[in-house]
C-alpha positions in Angstrom: -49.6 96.8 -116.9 -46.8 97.9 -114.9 -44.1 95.3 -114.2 -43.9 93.5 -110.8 -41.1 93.8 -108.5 -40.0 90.6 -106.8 -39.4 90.3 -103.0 -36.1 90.1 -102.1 -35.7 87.9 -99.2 -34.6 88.9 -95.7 -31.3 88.1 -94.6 -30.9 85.9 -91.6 -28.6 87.9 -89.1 -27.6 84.8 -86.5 -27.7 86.2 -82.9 -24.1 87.4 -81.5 -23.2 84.8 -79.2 -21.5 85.8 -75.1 -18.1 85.3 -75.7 -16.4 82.5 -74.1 -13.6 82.7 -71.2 -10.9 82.0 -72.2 -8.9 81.1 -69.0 -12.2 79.2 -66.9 -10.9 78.5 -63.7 -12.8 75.1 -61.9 -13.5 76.0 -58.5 -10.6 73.9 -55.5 -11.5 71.8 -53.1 -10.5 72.8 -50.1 -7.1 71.5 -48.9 -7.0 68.8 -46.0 -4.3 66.8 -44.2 -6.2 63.7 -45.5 -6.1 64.6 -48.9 -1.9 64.8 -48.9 0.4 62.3 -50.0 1.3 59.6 -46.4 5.4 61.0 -47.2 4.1 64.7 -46.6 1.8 63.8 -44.0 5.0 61.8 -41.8 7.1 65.1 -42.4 4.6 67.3 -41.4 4.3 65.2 -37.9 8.1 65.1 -37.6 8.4 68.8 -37.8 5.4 69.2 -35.1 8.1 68.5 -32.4 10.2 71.4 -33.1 7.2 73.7 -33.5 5.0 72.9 -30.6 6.6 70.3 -28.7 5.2 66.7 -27.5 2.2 68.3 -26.2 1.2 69.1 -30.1 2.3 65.7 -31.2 -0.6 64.3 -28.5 -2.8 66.7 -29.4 -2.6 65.7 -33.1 -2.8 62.4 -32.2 -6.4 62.7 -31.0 -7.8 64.3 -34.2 -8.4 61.4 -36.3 -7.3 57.5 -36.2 -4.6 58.7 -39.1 -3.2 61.1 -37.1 -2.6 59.0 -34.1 -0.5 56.4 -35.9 1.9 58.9 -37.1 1.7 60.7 -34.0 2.5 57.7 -32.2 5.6 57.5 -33.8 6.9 60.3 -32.8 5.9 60.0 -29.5 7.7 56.7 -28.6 10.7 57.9 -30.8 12.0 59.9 -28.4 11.2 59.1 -24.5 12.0 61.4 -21.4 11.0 59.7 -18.1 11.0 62.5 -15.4 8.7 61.3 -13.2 7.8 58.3 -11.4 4.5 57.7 -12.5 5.6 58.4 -16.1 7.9 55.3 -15.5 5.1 53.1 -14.4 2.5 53.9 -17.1 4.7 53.4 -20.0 5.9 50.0 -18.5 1.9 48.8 -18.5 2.1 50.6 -21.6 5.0 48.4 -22.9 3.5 45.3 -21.4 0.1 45.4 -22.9 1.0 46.7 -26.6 4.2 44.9 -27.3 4.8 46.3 -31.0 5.6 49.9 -28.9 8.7 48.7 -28.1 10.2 48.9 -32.1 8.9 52.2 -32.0 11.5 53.3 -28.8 14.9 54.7 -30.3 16.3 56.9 -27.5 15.5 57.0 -23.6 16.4 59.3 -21.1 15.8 58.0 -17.4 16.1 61.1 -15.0 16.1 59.7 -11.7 17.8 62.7 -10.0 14.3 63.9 -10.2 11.7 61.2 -9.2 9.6 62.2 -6.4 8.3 58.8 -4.8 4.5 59.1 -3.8 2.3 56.6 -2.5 -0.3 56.5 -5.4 2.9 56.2 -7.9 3.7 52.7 -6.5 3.8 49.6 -9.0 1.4 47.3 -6.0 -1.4 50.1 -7.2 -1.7 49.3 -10.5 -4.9 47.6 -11.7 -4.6 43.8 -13.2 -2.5 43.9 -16.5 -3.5 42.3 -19.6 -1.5 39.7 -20.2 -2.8 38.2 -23.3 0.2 39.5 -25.4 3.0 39.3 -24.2 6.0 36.5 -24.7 7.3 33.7 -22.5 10.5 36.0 -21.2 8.6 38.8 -20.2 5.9 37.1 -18.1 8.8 35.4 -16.3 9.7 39.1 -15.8 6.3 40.3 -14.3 6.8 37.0 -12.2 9.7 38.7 -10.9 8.5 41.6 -10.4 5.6 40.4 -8.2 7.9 38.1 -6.3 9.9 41.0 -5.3 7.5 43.4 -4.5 8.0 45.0 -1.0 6.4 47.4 1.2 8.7 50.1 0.8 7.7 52.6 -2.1 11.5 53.3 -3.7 12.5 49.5 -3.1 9.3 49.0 -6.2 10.6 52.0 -7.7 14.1 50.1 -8.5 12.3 46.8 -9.8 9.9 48.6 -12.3 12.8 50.6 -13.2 14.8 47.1 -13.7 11.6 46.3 -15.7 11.4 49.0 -18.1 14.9 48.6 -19.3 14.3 44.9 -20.3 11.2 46.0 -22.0 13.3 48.8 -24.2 15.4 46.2 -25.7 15.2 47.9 -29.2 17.0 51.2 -27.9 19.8 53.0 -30.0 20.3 55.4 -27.2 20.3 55.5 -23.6 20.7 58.4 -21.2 20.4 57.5 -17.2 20.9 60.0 -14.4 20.9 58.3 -11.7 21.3 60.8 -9.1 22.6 60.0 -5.7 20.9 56.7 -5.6 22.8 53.5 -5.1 20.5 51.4 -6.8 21.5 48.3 -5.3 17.5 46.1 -6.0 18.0 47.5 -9.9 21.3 45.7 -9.6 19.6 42.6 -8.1 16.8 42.6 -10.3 18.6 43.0 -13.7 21.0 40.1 -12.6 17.8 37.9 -11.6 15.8 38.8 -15.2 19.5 38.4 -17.1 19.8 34.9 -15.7 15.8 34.3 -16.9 15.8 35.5 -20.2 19.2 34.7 -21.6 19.0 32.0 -23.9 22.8 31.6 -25.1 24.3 31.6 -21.9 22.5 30.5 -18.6 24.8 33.1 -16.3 24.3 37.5 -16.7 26.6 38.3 -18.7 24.1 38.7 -21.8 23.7 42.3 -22.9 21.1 44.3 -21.1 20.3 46.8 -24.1 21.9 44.7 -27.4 21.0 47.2 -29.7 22.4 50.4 -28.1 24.9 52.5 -29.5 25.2 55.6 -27.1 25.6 55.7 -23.2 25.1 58.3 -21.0 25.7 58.0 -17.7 25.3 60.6 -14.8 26.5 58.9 -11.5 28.1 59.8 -8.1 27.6 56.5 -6.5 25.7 54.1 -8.3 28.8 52.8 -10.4 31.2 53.0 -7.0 31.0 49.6 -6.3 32.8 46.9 -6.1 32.2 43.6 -8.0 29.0 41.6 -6.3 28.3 38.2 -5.9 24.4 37.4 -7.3 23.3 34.0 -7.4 26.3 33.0 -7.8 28.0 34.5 -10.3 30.3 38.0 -10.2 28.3 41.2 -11.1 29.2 44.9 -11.8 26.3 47.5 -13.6 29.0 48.7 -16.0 29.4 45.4 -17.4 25.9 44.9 -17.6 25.2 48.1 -19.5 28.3 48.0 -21.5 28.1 45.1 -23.2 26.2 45.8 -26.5 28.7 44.8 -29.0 27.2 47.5 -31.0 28.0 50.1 -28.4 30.1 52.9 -29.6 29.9 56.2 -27.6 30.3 56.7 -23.8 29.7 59.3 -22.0 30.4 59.8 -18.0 29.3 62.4 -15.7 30.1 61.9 -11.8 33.0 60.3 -9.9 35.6 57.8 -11.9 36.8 56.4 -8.1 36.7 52.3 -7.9 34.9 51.5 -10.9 37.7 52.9 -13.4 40.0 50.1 -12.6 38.2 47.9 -15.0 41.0 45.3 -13.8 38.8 44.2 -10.7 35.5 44.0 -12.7 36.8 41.8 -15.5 40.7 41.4 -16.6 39.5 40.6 -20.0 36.9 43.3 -20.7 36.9 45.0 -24.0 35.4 48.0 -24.7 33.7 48.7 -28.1 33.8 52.3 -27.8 35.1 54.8 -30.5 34.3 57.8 -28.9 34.6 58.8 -24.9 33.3 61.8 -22.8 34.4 61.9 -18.9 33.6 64.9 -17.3 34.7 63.0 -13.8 35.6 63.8 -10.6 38.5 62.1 -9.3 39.8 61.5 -12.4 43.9 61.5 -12.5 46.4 60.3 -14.6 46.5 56.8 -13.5 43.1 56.0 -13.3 42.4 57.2 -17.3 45.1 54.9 -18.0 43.5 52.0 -16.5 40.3 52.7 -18.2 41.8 53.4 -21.4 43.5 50.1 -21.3 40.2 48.3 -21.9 39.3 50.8 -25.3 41.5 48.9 -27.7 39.4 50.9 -30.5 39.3 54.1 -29.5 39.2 57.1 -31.6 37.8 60.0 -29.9 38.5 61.3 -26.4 37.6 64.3 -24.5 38.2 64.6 -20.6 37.6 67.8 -18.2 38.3 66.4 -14.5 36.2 68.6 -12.3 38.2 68.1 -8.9 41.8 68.1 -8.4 43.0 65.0 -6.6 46.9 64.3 -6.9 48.0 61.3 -8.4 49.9 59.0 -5.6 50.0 55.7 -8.0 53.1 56.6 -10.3 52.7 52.4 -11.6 50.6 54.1 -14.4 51.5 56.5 -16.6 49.0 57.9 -19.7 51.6 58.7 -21.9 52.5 54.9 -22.1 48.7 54.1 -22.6 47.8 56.4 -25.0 50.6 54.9 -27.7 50.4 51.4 -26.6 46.4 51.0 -25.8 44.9 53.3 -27.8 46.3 53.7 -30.9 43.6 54.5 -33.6 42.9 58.1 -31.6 41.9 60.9 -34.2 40.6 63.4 -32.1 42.3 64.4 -28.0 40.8 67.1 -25.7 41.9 67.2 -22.3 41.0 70.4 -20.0 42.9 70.7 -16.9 41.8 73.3 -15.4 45.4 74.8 -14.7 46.0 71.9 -13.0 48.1 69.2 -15.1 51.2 69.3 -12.8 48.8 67.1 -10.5 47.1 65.5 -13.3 50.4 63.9 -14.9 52.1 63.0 -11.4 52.3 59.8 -12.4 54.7 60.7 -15.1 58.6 61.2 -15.0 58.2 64.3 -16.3 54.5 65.6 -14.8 53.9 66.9 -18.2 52.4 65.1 -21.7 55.4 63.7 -24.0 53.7 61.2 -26.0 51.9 63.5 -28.6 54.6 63.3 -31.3 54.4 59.4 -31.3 50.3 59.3 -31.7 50.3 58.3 -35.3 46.9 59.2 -36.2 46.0 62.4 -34.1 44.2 64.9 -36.2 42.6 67.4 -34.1 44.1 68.3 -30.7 42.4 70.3 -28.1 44.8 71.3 -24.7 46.0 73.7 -22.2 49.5 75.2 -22.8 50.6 74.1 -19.3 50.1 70.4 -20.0 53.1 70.7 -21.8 56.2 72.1 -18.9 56.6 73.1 -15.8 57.4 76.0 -15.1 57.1 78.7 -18.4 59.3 81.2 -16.5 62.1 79.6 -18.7 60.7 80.4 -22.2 63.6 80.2 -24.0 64.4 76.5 -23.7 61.0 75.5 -24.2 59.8 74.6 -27.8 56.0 73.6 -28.6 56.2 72.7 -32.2 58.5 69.9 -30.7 55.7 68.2 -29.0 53.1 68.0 -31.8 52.9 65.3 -34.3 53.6 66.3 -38.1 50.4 65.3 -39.3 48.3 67.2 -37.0 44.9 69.1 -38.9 43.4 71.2 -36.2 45.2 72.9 -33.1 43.3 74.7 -30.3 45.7 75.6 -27.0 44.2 77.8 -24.3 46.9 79.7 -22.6 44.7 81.1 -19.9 45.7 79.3 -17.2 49.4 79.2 -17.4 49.9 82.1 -15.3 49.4 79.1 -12.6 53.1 78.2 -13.0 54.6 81.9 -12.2 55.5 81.8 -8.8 53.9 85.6 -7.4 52.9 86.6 -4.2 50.4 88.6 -5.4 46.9 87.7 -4.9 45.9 89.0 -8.4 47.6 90.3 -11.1 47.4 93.2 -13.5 49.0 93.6 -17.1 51.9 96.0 -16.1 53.1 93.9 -13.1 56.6 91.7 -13.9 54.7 88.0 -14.3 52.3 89.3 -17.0 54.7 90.7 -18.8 56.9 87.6 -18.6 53.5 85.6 -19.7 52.8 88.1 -22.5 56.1 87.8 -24.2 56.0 83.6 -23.8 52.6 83.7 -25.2 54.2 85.6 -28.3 56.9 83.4 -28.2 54.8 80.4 -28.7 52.7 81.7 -31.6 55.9 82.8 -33.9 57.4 79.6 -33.4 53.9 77.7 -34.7 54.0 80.4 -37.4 57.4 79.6 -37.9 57.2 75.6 -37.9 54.5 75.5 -39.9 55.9 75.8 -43.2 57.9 72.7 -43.3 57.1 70.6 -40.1 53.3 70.7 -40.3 51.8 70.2 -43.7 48.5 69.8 -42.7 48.2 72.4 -39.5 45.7 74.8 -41.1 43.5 75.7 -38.6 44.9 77.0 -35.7 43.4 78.7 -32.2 45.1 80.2 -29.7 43.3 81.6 -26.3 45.2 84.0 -24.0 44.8 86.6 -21.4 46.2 89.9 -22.0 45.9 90.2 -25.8 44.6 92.3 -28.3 42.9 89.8 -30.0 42.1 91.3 -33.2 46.1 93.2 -34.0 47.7 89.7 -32.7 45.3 87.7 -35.4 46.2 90.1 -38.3 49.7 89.6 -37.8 49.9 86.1 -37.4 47.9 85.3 -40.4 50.3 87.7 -42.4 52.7 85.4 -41.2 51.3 82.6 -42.4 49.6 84.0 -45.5 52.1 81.8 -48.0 50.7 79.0 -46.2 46.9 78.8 -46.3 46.6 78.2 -42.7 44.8 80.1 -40.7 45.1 81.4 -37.1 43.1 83.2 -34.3 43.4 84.5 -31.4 40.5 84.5 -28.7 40.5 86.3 -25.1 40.2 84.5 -21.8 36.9 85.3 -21.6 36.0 83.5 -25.1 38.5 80.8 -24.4 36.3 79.0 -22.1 33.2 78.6 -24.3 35.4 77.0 -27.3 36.3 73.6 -25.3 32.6 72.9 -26.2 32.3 74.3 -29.7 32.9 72.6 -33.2 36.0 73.9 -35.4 33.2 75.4 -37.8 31.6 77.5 -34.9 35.1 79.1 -34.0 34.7 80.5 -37.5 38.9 80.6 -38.0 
């Protein structure tokens, strides 16, 4: 029998398995505003401004019920009234929804541009809910309706008068008030001062209590002298001066009457830190008088933009500036070539009180403020009239040319006066190059704007000059003069 053979068994092969990824990616949901965090959603809405203006902000703000609360805040942040029925729907507005107003942090009021129309009048408006709103201001709308006349811009002036009681909560305020005199707005705010002030019973209470920046356009609205309402003295630039947390003023238009702060109240005082007049009829004489009420001033710029002589020689601003204003850091004052009839009022029609200002820092000024007549350069010395501790030093020499007595009706750079001006100019920069060393410490940025210069050759060798120094010096032309009275010391790039 032949031997069996045993059956070996199959071997099981398991089946190859798919490999595996490795790197599985899970499908994203797609992104949506709603979905980021609320501190990415607020920037993105505070950006929207820059990018597309307030018309994208209102936009936004009618996507979804999110959007419009964050929208909102930026839309009340920042409020630009430049017409007249803007005025009157924000003031329902304000009326109706109260917790707007804490929203409000700067307002500009361009009334130069208000066009009064007959459908814009406040005696149109449909009944206002009054459901919400507090004691003080329905004694207001009271008002308001109590006044109301006939005549379209007589309404204009109360609702006006309205609206700024309602923007308490204001940081900043900007008012343009055109040509207007305003005198119902003045009524009206002394009426709704004497209603809602609860410390004192007369209008002397703060209008805007929070505010901290005034801006004031004006040619004849603060030209008044002081009223009598309901029988107590009144003047608008008490009225809107009187935050005690008020600490920048600024002032375009005509400084006649209302600069003598004397006749408005003896004892004002001015919180302000920081002034900007660009006035007409604006002298000597009647700075000082307003400067006498700015105990705590720090900052002040001043361009006149007419040329009145100064006939009241009682007041003189070198006096003021040491004795009334002795904190100031910062002094700017353009001219215009014309500081002979600026400083008329002074002995000497020229500034002399620079050295004894304590704390100046930064000094902006035209050469000519400083003599009168530059014909006689050799006796005249301008490190003499700065103080030691001066920082910062721009003079603009453009205008001194004004003091050269020449028949010519316009001059060139080879005729006899432009050559005298050219070598003072010179004159004046070697001595500040000179002086430098050991009587200002601290001057280490200086500019220098002249007519008639090579701008580049007469910076390279001043700066070799002063190159044991560190301080640095530059030379502009005429033509670039003018645009650095406005520009920061880090944009003149010295």
């Amino acid at each position: 029998m032949a031997p069996s053979t045993a059956v070996k068994p199959k071997r099981c092969v398991p089946a190859r398995k798919k490999p595996s990824k490795k790197n599985k990616v899970d499908k994203t949901r797609p992104l949506k505003f709603s979905f980021l965090p609320t501190e990415m959603r607020a920037m993105v809405v505070e950006n929207m401004s820059a990018v597309g203006g307030r018309r994208l902000l209102r936009d936004f703000s009618l996507t979804s019920r999110d959007g419009r609360d964050l929208a909102r805040k930026e839309l009340y942040r920042d409020i630009s009234i430049l017409r007249v029925a803007e005025l009157a729907c924000l003031t329902r507005s304000l009326i109706e929804n109260p917790p707007l107003r804490k929203l409000i942090r700067s307002v500009s009021l361009h009334a130069d541009r208000w066009n009064v129309v007959r459908h814009q009048s406040g005696r149109d408006w449909a009944p206002i809910d009054e459901s919400r709103v507090s004691q003080s201001d329905r004694q207001l709308i009271i008002l308001l309706r109590s006044l109301n006349s006939n005549k379209l811009a007589d309404d204009v002036q109360y609702i006006c008068g309205l609206f700024l009681f309602l923007v308490n909560e204001t940081r900043h305020l900007t008012f343009d008030t055109g040509y207007y005199y305003w005198d119902l707005l003045d009524n009206f705010l002394a009426a709704g001062l004497a209603l809602t002030s609860l410390s004192s019973p007369h209008p002397g209470t703060a209008l805007l209590p929070a505010m901290k920046t005034l801006n004031i356009s004006s040619k004849h609205y603060l030209r008044k002298t002081v009223q009598t309402i309901q029988g107590v003295p009144y003047h608008p630039f008490k009225t809107l001066t009187a935050s005690p947390h008020l600490r920048e003023f600024i002032f375009t238009g005509d400084m006649d009457k209302w600069s003598n702060l004397d006749d408005i109240d003896p004892s004002m005082r001015l919180p302000f830190t920081k002034v900007n007049l660009f006035a007409s009829s604006c002298t000597a004489s009647t700075l000082s008088k307003f400067l006498r009420h700015c105990p705590d001033l720090q900052c002040l710029s001043v361009a006149p933009q007419s040329y009145n002589s100064d006939p009241d020689t009682n007041e003189c601003l070198n006096t003021t500036l040491t004795n009334f204003c002795p904190q100031i850091r910062e002094l700017s004052l353009r001219n215009g070539g014309r500081s002979r009839d600026f400083f008329r009022s002074s002995a000497t029609h020229t500034i002399t009180c620079l050295p004894e200002m304590a704390n100046l820092k930064e000094l902006r000024l035209e050469v000519d403020a400083f003599f009168v007549d530059i014909s006689d350069s050799s006796t005249f010395r301008l490190p003499n009239k700065f103080p030691a501790q001066l920082e910062k030093l721009f003079l603009d020499c453009s205008f001194a040319l004004t003091h050269f007595h020449t028949p010519y009706m316009r001059l060139v750079p080879s005729s006899p006066e432009a050559i005298a001006y050219k070598k003072a100019v010179h004159n004046m920069i070697r001595s500040i190059c000179k002086a430098r060393e050991d009587g200002f410490p601290r001057l280490n940025t200086i500019v220098i704007g002249s007519k008639w210069m090579s701008p580049v050759h007469s910076t390279k060798v001043a700066n070799k000059a002063l190159s044991k120094t560190g301080a640095r010096i530059k030379i502009m032309s005429s033509t670039n003069t003018q645009r650095l009275w406005t520009c920061s010391w880090d944009a003149m790039k010295v």
